[in-house]
C-alpha positions as CSV (number, residue, x, y, z in Angstrom):
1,X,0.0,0.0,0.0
2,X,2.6,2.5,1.0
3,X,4.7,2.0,-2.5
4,X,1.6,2.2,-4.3
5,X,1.0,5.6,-2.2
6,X,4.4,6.7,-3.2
7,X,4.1,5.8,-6.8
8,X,0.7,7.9,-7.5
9,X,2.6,10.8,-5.8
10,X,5.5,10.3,-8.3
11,X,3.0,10.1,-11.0
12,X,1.0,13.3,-9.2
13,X,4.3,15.5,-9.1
14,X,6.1,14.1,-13.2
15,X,1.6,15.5,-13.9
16,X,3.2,18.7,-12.0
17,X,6.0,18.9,-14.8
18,X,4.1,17.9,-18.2
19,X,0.5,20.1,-17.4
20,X,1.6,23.6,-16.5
21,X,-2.1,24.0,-15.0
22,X,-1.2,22.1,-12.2
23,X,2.1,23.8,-11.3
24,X,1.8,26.7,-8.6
25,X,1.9,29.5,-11.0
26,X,-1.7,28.2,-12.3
27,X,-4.0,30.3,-10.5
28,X,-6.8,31.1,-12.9
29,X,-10.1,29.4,-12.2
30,X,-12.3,27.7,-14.9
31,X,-14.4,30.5,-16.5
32,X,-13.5,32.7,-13.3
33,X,-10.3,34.6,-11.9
34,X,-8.4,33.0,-9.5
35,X,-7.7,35.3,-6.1
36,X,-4.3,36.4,-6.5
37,X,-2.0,39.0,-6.0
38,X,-0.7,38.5,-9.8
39,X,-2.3,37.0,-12.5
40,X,-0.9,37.2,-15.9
41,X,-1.9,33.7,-17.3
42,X,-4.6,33.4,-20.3
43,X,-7.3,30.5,-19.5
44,X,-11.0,29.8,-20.8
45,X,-11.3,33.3,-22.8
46,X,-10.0,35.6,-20.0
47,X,-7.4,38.1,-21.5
48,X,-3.9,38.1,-20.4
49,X,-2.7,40.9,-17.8
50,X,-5.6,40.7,-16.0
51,X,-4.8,41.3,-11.8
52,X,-6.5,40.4,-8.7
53,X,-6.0,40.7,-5.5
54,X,-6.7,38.0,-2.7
55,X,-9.0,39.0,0.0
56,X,-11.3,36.5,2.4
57,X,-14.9,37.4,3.3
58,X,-14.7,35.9,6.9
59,X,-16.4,37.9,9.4
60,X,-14.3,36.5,12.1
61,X,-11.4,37.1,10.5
62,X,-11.6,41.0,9.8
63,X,-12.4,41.8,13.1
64,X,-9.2,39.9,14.4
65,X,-6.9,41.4,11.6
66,X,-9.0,44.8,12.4
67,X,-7.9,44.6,16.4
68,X,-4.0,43.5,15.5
69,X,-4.4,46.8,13.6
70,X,-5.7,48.7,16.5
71,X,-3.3,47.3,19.2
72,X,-0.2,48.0,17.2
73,X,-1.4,51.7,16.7
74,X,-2.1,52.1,20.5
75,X,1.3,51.0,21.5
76,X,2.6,53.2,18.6
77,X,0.5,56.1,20.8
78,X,1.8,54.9,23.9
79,X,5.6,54.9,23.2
80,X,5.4,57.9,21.4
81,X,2.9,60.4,23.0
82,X,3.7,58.9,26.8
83,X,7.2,57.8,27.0
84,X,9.6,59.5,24.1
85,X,8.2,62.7,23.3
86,X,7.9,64.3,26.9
87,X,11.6,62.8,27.4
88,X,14.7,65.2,28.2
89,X,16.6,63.1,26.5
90,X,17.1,64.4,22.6
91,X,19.0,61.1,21.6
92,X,16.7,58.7,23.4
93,X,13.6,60.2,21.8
94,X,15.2,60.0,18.6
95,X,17.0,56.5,18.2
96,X,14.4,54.7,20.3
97,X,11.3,56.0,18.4
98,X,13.5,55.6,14.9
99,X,13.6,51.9,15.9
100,X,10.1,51.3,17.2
101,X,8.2,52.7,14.6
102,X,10.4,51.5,12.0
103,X,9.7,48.0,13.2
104,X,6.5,48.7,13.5
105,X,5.5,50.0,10.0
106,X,7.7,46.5,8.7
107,X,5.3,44.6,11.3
108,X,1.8,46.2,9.6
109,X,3.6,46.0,6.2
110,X,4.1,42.1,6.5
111,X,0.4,41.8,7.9
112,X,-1.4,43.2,4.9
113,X,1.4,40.9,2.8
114,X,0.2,38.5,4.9
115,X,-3.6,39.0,4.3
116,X,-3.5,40.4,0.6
117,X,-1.6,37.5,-1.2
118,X,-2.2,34.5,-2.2
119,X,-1.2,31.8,0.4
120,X,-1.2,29.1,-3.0
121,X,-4.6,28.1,-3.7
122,X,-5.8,25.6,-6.2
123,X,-8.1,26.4,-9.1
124,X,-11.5,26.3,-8.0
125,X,-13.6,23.6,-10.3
126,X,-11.2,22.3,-12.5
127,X,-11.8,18.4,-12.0
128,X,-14.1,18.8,-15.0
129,X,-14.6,15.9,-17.7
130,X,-13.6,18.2,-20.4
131,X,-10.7,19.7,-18.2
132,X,-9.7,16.1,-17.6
133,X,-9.8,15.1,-21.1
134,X,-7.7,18.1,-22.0
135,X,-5.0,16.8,-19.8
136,X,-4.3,14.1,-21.8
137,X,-3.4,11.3,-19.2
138,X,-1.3,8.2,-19.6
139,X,-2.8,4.6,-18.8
140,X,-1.8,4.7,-14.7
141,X,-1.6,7.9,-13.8
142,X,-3.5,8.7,-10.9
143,X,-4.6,12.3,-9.8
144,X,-6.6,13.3,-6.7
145,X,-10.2,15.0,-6.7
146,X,-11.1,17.3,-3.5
147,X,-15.1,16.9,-3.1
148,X,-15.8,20.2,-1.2
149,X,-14.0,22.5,-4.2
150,X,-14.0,19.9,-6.7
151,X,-10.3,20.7,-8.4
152,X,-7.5,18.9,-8.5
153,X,-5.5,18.4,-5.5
154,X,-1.8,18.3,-5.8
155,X,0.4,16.7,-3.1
156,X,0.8,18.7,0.1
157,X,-2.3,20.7,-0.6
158,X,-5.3,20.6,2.1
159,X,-8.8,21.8,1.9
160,X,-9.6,25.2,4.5
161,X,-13.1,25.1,5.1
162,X,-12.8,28.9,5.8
163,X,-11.2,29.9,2.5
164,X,-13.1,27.3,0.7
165,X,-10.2,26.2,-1.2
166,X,-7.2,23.5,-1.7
167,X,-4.2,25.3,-0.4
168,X,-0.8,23.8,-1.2
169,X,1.7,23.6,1.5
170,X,-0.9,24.7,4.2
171,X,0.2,25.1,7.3
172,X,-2.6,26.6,9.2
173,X,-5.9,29.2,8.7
174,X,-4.9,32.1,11.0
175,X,-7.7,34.6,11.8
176,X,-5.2,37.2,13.4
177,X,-4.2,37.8,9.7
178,X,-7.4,36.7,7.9
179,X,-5.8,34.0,6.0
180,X,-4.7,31.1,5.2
181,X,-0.9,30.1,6.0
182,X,0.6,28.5,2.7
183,X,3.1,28.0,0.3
184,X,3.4,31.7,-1.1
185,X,2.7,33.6,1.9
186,X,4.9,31.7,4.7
187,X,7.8,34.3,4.3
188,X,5.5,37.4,5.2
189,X,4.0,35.8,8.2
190,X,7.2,34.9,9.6
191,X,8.1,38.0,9.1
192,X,5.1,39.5,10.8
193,X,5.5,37.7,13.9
194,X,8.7,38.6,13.9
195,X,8.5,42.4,14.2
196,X,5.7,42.1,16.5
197,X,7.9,40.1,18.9
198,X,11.0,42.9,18.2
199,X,8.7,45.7,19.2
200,X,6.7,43.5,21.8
201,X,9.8,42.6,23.9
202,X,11.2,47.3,22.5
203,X,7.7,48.4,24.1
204,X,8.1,46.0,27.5
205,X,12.1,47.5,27.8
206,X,10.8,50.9,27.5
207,X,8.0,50.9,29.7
208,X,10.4,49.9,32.6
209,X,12.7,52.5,31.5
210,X,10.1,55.1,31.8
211,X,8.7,53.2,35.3
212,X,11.9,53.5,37.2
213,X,12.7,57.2,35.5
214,X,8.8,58.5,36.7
215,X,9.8,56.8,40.7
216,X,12.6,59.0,40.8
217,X,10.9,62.8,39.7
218,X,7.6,63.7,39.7
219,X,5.1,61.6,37.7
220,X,4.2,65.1,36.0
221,X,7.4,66.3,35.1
222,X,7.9,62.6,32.9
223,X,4.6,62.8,30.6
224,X,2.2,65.3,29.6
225,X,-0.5,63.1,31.2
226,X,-1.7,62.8,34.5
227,X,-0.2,60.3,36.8
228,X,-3.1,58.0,36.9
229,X,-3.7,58.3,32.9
230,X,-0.1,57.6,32.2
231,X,-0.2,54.4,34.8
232,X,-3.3,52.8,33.0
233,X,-1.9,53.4,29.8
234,X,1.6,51.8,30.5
235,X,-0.3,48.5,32.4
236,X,-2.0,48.0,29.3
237,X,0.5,48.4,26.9
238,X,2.6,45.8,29.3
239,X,-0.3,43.1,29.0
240,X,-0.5,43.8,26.0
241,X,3.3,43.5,24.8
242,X,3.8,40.5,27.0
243,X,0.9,38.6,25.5
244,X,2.0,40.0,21.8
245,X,5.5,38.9,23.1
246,X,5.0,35.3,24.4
247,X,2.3,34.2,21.2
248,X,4.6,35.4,18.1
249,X,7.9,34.2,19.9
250,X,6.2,31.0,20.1
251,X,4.9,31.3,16.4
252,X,8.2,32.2,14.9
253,X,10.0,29.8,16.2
254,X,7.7,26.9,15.6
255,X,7.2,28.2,11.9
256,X,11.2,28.8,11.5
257,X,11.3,24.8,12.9
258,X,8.7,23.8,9.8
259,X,10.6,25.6,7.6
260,X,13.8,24.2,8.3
261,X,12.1,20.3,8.2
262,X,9.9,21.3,5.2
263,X,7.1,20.0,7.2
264,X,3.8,22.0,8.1
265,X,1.9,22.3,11.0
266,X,-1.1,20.1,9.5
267,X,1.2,17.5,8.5
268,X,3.3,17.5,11.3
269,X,-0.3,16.8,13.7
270,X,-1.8,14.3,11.2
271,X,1.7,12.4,11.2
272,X,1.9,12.3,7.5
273,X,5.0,10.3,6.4
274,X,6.9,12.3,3.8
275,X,6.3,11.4,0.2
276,X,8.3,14.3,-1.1
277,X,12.2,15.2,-1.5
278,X,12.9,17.1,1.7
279,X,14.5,20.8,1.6
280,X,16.6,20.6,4.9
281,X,17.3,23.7,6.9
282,X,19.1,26.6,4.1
283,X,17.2,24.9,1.2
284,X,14.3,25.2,2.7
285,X,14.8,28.8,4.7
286,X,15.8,29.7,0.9
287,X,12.8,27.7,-0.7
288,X,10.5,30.1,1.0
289,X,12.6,33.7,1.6
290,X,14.3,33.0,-2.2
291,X,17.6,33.2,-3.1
292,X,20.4,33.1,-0.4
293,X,20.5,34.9,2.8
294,X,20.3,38.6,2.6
295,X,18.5,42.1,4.3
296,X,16.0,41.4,1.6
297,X,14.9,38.5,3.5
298,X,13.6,40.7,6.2
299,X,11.9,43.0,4.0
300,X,8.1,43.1,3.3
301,X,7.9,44.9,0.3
302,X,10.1,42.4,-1.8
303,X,8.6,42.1,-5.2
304,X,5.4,44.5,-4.6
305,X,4.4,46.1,-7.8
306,X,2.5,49.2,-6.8
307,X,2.1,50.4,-10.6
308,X,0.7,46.5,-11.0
309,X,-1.7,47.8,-8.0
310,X,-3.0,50.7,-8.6
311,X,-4.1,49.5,-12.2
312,X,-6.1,46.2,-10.6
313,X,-9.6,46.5,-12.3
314,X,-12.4,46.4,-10.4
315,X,-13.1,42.8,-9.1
316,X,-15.9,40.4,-8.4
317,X,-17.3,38.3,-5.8
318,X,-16.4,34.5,-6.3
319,X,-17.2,32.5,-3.3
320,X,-15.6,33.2,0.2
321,X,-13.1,35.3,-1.6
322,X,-13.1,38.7,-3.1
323,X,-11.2,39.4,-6.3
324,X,-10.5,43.5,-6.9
């Protein structure tokens, strides 16, 4: 059983290399656009150049993304407005609030990333006779079928019941960034948790700063708000940071650990034995940052086309997602 398992996904992945509609730059549904950042592929009468951009209608979901939003831009008021401006100290102000908001405009930068692209979904409804026809398959090969989208399922790709689609390489649905986790969108959610621990762990070091510096002089003299203003604020921003802190530390390092075994979180809790040719630790941290290790690595804004952008025509509804 498990050779014939291990055959059909050598079969699956030499379908992969002969039908270019299978590959992960296929994203174009049949008779519809696919939801995706980029599209530039001609399919079923749609004209090439045509550009979407992914976005999922999950109620849930906004208002999660919607509150990370809101909590980073409170403890950008918090450090700024409490603790750096009304400090003495020119060069503190200035290389401490450089640094924070820096990280901070990286960490909401890598969310919408996050959010907007395409985590590597299948095309909807393609397990068509006629589709299948047009693939032109030997005697033997065997591909797979997913009944809740009905399209073609390559190996490593699982259904999300939130998204609605087959996602390859998903590693998990996460409602803090209203989307799924997948094979093209990995590198900008490590990256978000990331800079939300680096300013978690920069708000938390400041806030003791400017605890032990208030103790010493007058509360008044230390921020332009009152005492008991200026305590409430700083507790919360604490809990806050601390929570923020402990949650994408965690997340980082358990996605940098999936990376490095090229094994995601779904397939490291159903036990799946691996069918696939491994990318071990650099080849896989390169697999999914691309190209060797550099600063672009830790930037967000790696290959966004914001001419590409602003000329997106307007889109349509198609299922959970919305294409604009």
């Amino acid at each position: 059983m498990q050779n014939r398992m291990q055959s059909s996904n050598h079969r699956l992945r030499e379908m992969e290399q002969h039908h270019p509609l299978l590959s992960a730059g296929a994203d174009v549904e049949s008779g519809t656009l696919a939801a995706g950042v980029i599209v530039g592929n001609t399919h079923m009468g749609q004209a090439a150049g045509n550009r979407t951009l992914w976005f999922i209608h999950d109620s849930c979901g906004m208002v999660c993304a919607t509150m990370t939003w809101l909590l980073v831009l409170y403890a950008e008021f918090v450090v700024n407005f409490v603790m750096l401006l009304p400090s003495k100290s020119f060069w503190y102000s200035l290389l401490n609030g450089a640094a924070f908001n820096s990280f901070a405009v990286l960490a909401l930068a890598s969310h919408v990333r996050t959010m907007l692209t395409d985590p590597g979904a299948v095309p909807k409804g393609n397990a068509t006779k006629e589709y299948m026809e047009g693939l032109q398959l030997k005697p033997g090969e065997v591909i797979y079928k997913c009944p809740k989208c009905c399209s073609i399922k390559p190996e490593r790709a699982h259904h999300c019941s939130i998204c609605k689609r087959c996602i390859r390489k998903m590693d998990h649905h996460c409602p803090w960034v209203n989307n799924c986790v997948g094979e093209k969108n990995q590198r900008f959610f490590v990256l978000f948790t990331m800079y939300i621990a680096l300013i978690s762990g920069h708000a938390l070091g400041l806030s003791g700063v400017h605890f032990f510096t208030c103790i010493k002089v007058q509360w008044n003299e230390c921020s332009d708000f009152s005492p008991g203003v200026s305590v409430l604020l700083l507790i919360f921003l604490c809990l806050e940071a601390i929570l923020f802190l402990t949650f994408t530390a965690v997340m980082f390092g358990t996605q940098i650990h999936s990376i490095c075994n090229d094994e995601t979180e779904i397939e490291r809790l159903k036990n799946e034995k691996p069918t696939w040719e491994r990318r071990m630790r650099w080849d896989g941290m390169k697999a999914v940052f691309g190209g060797p290790p550099s600063l672009l690595w830790c930037n967000p804004f790696t290959g966004l086309r914001l001419r590409r952008l602003m000329l997106l025509p307007h889109g349509r509804r198609g299922g959970s997602e919305f294409s604009v």
